[in-house]
FIKEKE-777244 format. One line per field, with one value per residue: residue number from 1; x, y, z of N, C-alpha, C, O in turn; residue in three letters. Coordinates in nm, 2 decimals. Each point is the difference from the previous one (the first is absolute). Layout:
REM FIKEKE-777244
i (NUM	...)
n.u (X	...)
n.v (Y	...)
n.w (Z	...)
ca.u (X	...)
ca.v (Y	...)
ca.w (Z	...)
c.u (X	...)
c.v (Y	...)
c.w (Z	...)
o.u (X	...)
o.v (Y	...)
o.w (Z	...)
aa (ALA	...)
This chain:
REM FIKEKE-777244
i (1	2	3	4	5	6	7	8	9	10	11	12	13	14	15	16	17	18	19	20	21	22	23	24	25	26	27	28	29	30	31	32	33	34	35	36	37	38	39	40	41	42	43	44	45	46	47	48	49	50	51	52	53	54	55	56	57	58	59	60)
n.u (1.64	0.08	-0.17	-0.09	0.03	0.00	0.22	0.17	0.01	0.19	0.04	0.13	-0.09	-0.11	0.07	0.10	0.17	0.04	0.10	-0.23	-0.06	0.03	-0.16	-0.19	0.09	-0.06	-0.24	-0.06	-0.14	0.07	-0.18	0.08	0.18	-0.17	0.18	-0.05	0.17	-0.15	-0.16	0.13	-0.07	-0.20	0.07	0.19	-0.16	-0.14	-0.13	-0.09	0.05	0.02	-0.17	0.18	-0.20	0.08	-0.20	-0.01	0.00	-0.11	0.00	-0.24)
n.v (2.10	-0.12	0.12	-0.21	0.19	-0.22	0.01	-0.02	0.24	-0.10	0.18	-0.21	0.06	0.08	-0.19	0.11	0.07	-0.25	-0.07	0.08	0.19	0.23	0.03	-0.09	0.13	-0.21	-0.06	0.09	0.11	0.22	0.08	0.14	-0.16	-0.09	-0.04	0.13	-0.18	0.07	0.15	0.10	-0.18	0.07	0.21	-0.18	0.23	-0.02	-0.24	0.29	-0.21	0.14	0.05	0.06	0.11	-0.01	-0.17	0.23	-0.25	0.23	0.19	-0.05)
n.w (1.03	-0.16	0.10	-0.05	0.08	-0.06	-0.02	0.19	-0.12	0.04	0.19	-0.05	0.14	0.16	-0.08	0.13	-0.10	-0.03	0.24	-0.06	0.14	-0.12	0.12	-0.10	-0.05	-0.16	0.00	-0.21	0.09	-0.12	0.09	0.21	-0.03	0.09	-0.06	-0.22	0.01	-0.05	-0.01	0.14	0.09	0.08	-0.09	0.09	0.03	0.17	-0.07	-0.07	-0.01	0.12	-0.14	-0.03	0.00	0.28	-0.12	0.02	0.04	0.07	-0.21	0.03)
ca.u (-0.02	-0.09	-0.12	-0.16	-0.13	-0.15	0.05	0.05	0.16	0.05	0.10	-0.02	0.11	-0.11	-0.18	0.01	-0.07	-0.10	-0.10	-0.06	0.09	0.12	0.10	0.02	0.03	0.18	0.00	-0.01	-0.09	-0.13	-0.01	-0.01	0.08	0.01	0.01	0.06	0.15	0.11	-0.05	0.01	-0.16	0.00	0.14	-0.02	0.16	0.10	0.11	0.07	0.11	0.01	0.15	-0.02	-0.06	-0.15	-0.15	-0.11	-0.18	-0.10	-0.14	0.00)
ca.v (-0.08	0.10	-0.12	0.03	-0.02	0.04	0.06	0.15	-0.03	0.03	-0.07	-0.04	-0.12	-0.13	-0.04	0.06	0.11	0.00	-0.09	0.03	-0.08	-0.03	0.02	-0.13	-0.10	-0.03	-0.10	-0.10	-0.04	0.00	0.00	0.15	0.09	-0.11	0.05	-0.04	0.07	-0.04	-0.12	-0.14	0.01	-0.02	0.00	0.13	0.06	0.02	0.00	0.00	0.09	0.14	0.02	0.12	-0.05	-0.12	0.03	-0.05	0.02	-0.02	0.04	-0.11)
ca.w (-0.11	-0.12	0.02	-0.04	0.08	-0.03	-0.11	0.00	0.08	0.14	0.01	0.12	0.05	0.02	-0.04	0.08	-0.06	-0.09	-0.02	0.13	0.15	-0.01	0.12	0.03	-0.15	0.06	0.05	-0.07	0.10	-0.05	-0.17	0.02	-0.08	-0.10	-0.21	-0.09	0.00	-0.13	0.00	0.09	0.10	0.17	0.11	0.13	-0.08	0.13	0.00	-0.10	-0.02	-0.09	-0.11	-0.11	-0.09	0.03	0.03	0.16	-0.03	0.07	0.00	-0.10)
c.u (-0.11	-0.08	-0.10	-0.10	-0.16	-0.01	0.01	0.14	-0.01	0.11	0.00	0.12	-0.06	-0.12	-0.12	-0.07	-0.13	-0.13	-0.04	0.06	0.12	0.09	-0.05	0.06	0.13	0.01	-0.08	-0.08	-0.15	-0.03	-0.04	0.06	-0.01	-0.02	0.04	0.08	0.10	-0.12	-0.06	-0.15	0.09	0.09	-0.04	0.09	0.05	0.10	0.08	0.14	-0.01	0.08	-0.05	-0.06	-0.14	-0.05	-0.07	-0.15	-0.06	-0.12	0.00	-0.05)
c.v (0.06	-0.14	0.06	-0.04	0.02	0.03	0.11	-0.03	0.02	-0.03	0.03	-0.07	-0.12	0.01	0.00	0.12	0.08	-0.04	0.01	-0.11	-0.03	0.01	-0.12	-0.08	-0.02	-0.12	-0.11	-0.08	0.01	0.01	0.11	0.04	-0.12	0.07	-0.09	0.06	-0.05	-0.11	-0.13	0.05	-0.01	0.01	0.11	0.05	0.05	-0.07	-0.10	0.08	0.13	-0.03	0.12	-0.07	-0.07	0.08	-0.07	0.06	-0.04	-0.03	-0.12	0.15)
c.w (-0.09	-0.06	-0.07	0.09	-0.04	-0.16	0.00	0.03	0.10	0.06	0.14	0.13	0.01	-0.04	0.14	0.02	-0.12	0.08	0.11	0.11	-0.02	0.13	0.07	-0.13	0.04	0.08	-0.03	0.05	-0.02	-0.14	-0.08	-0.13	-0.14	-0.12	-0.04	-0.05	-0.17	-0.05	0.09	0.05	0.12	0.02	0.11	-0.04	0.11	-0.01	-0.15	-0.03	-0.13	-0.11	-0.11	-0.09	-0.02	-0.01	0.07	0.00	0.08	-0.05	-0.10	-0.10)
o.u (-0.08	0.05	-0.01	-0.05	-0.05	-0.12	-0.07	0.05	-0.10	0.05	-0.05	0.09	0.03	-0.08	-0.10	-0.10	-0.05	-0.10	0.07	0.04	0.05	0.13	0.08	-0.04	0.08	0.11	-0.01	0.04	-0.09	0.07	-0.05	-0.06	0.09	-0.11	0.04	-0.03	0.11	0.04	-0.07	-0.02	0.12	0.04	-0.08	0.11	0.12	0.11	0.04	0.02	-0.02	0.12	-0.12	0.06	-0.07	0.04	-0.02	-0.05	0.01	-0.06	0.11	-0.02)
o.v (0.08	-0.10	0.12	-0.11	0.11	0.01	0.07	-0.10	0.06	-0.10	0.09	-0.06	-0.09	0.09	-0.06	0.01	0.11	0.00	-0.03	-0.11	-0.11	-0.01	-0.01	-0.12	0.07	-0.03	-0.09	-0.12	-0.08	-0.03	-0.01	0.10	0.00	0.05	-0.10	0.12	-0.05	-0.11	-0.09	0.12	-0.03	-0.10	0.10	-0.06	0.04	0.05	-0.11	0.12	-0.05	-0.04	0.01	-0.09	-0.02	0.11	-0.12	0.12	-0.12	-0.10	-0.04	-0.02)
o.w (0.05	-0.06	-0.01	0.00	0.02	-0.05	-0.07	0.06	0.04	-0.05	0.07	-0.05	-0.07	0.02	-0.03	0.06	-0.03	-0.07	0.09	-0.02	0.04	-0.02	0.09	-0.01	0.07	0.05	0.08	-0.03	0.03	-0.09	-0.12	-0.05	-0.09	-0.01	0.06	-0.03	0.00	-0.02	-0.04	-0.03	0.00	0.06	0.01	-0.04	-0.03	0.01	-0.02	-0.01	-0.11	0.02	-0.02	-0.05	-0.09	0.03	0.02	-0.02	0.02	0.05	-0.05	-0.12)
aa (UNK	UNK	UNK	UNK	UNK	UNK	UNK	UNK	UNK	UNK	UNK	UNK	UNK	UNK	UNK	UNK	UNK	UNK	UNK	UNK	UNK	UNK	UNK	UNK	UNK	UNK	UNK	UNK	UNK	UNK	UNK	UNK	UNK	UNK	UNK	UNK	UNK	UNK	UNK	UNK	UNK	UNK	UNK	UNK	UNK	UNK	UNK	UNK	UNK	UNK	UNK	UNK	UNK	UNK	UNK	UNK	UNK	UNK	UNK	UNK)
């Protein structure tokens, strides 16, 4: 998927890969990968579904 991360391109399969402890991410449990995604605050993007186009924001 072809994403803006941080306001960079990027692409990616899972949001996952953008986001420190990504080989524990995927279980929605903590609050390790919390962004802002299309606008929205506080999503866990582990378990965000991916679509061509999200921006995803860590840095305020």
């Amino acid at each position: 998927m072809k994403v803006t991360f941080n306001g960079l391109p990027r692409e990616v399969a899972h949001v996952a890969e953008l986001l420190p402890g990504r080989y524990f991410c995927g279980i929605g449990v903590c609050f390790g990968c919390v962004a802002e995604i299309n606008g929205t605050p506080e999503v866990r993007a582990c378990r965000h579904q991916l679509r061509d186009g999200d921006v995803i924001r860590t840095k305020p």
